[in-house]
CHARMM-style PDB file with segment names, atoms N, HN, CA, C and O in Angstrom:
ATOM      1  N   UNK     1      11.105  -8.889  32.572  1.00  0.00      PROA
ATOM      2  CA  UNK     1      10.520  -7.848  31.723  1.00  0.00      PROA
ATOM      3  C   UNK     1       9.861  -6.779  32.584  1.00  0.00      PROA
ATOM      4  O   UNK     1       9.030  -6.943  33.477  1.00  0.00      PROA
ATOM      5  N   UNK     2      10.321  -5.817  32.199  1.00  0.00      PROA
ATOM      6  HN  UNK     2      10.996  -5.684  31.473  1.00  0.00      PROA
ATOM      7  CA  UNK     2       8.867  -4.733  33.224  1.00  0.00      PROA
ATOM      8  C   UNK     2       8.568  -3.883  32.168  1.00  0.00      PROA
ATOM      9  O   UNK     2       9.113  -3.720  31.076  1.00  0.00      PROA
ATOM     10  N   UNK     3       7.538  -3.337  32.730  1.00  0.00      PROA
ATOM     11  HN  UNK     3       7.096  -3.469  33.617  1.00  0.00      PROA
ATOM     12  CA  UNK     3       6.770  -2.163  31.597  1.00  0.00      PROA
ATOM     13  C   UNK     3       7.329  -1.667  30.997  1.00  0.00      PROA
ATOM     14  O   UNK     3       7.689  -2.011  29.872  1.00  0.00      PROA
ATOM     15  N   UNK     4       7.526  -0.893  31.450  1.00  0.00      PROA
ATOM     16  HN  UNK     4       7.233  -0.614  32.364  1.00  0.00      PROA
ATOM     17  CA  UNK     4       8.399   0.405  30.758  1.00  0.00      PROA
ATOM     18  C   UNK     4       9.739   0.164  29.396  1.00  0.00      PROA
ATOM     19  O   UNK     4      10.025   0.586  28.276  1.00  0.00      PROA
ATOM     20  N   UNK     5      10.285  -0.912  30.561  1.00  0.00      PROA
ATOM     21  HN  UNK     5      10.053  -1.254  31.472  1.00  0.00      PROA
ATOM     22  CA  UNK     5      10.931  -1.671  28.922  1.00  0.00      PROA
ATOM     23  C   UNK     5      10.274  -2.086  27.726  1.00  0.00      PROA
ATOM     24  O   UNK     5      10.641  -1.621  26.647  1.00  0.00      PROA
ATOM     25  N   UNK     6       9.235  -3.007  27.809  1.00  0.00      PROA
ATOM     26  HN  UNK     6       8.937  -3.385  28.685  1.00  0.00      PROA
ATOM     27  CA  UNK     6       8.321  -2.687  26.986  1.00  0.00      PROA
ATOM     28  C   UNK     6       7.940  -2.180  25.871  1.00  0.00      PROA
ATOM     29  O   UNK     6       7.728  -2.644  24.751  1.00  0.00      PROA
ATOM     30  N   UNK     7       7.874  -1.001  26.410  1.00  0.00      PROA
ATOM     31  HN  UNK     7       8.046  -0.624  27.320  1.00  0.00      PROA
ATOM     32  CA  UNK     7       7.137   0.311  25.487  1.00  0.00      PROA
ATOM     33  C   UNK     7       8.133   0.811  25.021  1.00  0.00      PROA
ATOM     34  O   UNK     7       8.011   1.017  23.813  1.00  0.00      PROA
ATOM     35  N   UNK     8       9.348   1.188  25.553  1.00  0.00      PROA
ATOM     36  HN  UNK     8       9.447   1.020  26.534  1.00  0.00      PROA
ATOM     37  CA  UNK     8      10.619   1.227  24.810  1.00  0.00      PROA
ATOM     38  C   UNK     8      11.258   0.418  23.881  1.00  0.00      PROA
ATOM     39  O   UNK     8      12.012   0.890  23.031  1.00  0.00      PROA
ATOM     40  N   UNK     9      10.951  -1.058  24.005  1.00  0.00      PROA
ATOM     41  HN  UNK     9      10.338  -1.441  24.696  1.00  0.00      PROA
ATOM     42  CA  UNK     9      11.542  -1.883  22.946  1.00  0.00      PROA
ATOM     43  C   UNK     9      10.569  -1.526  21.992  1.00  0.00      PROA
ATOM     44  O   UNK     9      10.980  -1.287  20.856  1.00  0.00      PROA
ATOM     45  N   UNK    10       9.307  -1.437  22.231  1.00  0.00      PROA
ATOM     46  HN  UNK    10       8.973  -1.631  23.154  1.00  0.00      PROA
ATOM     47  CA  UNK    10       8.075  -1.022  20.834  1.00  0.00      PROA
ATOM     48  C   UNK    10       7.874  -0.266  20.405  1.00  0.00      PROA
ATOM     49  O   UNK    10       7.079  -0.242  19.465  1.00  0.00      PROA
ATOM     50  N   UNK    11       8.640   1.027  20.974  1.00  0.00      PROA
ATOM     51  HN  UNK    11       9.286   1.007  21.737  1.00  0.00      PROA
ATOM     52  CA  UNK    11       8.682   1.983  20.238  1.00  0.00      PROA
ATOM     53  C   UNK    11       7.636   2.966  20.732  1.00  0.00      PROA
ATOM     54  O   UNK    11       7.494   4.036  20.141  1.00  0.00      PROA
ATOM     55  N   UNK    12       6.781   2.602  21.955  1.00  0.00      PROA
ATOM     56  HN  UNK    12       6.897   1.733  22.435  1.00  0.00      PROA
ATOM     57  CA  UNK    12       5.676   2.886  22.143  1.00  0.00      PROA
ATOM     58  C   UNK    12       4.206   2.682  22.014  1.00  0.00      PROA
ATOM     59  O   UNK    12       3.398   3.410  21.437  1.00  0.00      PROA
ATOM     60  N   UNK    13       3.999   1.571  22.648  1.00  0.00      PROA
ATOM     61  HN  UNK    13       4.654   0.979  23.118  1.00  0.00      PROA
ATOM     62  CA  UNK    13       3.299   0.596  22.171  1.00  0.00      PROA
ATOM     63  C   UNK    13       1.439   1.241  22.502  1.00  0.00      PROA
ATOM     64  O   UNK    13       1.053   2.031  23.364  1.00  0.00      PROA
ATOM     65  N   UNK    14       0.747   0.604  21.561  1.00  0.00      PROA
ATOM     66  HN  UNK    14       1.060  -0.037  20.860  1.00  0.00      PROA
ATOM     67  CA  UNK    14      -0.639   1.173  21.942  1.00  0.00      PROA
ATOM     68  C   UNK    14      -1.482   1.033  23.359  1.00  0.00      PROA
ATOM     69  O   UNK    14      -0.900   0.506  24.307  1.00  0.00      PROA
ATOM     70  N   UNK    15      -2.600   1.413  23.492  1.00  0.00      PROA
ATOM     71  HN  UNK    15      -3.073   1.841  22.722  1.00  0.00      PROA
ATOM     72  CA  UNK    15      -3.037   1.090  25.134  1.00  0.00      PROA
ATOM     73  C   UNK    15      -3.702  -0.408  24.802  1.00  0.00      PROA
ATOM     74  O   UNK    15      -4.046  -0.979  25.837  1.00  0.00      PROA
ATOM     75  N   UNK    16      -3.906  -1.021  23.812  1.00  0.00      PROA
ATOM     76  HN  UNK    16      -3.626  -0.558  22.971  1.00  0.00      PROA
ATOM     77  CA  UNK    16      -4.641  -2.071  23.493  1.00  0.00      PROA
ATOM     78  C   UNK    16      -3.603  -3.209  23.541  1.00  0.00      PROA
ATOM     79  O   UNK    16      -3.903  -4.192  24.219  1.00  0.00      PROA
ATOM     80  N   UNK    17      -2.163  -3.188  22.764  1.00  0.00      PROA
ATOM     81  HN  UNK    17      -1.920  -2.389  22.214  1.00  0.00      PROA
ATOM     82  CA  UNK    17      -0.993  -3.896  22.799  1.00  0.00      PROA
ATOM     83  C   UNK    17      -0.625  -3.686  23.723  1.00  0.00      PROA
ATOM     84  O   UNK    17      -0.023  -4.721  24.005  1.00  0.00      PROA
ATOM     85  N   UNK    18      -0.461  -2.693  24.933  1.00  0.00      PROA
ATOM     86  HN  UNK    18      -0.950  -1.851  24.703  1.00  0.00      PROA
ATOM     87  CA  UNK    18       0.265  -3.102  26.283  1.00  0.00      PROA
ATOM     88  C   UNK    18      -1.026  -3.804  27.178  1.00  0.00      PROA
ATOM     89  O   UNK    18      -0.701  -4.384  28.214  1.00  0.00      PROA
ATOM     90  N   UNK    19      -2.254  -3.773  26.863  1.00  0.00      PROA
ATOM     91  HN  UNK    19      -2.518  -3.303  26.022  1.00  0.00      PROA
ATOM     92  CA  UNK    19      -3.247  -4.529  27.121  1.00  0.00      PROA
ATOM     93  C   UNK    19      -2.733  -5.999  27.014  1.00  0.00      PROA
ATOM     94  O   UNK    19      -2.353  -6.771  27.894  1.00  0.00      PROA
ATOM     95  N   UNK    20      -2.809  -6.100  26.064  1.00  0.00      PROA
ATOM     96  HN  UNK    20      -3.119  -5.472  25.349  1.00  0.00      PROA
ATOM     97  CA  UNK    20      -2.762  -8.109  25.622  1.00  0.00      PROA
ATOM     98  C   UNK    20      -1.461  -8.376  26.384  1.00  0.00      PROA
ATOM     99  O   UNK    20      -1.348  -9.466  26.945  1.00  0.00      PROA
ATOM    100  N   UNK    21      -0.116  -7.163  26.482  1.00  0.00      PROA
ATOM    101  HN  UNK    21      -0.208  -6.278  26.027  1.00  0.00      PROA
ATOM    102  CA  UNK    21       1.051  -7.468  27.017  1.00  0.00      PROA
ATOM    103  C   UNK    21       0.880  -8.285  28.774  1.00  0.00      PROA
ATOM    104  O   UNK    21       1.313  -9.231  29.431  1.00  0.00      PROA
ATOM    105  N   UNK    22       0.028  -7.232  28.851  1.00  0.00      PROA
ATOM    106  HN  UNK    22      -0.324  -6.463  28.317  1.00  0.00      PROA
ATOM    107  CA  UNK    22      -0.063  -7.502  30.346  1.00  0.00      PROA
ATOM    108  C   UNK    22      -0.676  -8.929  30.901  1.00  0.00      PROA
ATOM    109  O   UNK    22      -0.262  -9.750  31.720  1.00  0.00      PROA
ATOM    110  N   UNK    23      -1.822  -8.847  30.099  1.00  0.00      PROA
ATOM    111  HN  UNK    23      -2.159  -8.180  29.434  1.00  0.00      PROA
ATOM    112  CA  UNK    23      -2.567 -10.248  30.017  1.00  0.00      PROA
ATOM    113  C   UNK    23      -1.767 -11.261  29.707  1.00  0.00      PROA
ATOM    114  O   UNK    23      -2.030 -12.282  30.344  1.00  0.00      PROA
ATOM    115  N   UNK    24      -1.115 -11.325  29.154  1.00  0.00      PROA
ATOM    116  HN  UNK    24      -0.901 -10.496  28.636  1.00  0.00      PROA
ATOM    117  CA  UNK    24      -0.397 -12.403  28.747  1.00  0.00      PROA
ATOM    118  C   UNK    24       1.247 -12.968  29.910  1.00  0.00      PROA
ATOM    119  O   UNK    24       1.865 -14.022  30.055  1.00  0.00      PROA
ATOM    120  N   UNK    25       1.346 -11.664  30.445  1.00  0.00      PROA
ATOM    121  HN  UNK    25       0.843 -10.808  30.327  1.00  0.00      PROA
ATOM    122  CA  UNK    25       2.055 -11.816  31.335  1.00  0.00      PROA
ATOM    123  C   UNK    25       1.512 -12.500  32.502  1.00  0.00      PROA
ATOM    124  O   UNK    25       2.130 -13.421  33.035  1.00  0.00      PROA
ATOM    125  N   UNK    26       0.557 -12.151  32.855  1.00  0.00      PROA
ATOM    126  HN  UNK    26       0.056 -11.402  32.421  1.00  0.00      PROA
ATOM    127  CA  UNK    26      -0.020 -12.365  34.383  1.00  0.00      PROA
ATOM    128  C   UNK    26      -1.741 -12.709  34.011  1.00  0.00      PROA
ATOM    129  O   UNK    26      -2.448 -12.216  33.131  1.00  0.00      PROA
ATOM    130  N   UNK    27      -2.039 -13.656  34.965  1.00  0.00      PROA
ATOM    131  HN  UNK    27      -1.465 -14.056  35.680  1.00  0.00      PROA
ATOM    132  CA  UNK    27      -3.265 -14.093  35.036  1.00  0.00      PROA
ATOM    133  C   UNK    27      -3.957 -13.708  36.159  1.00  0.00      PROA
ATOM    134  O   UNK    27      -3.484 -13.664  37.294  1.00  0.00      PROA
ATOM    135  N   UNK    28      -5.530 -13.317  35.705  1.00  0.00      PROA
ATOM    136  HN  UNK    28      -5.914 -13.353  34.782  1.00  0.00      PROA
ATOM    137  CA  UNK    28      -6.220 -12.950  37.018  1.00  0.00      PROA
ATOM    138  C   UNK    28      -6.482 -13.618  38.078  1.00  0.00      PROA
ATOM    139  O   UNK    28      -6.513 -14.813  37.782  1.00  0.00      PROA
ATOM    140  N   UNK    29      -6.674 -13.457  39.103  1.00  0.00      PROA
ATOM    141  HN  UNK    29      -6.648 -12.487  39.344  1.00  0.00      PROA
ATOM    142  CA  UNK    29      -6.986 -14.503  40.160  1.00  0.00      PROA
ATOM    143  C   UNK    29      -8.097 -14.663  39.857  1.00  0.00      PROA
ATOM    144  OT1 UNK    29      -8.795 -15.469  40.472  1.00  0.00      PROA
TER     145      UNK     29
END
């Protein structure tokens, strides 16, 4: 998955939903 796909499959997704996207992808150290 990378970003940009993303926001293209969603149509353009909010800054809050590519928020949780990200989080959910990857964990902080």
């Amino acid at each position: 998955w990378s970003r940009s796909y993303f926001v293209c499959s969603t149509g353009g997704a909010t800054i809050e939903t590519f928020r949780a996207y990200v989080q959910s992808q990857s964990t902080p150290d």
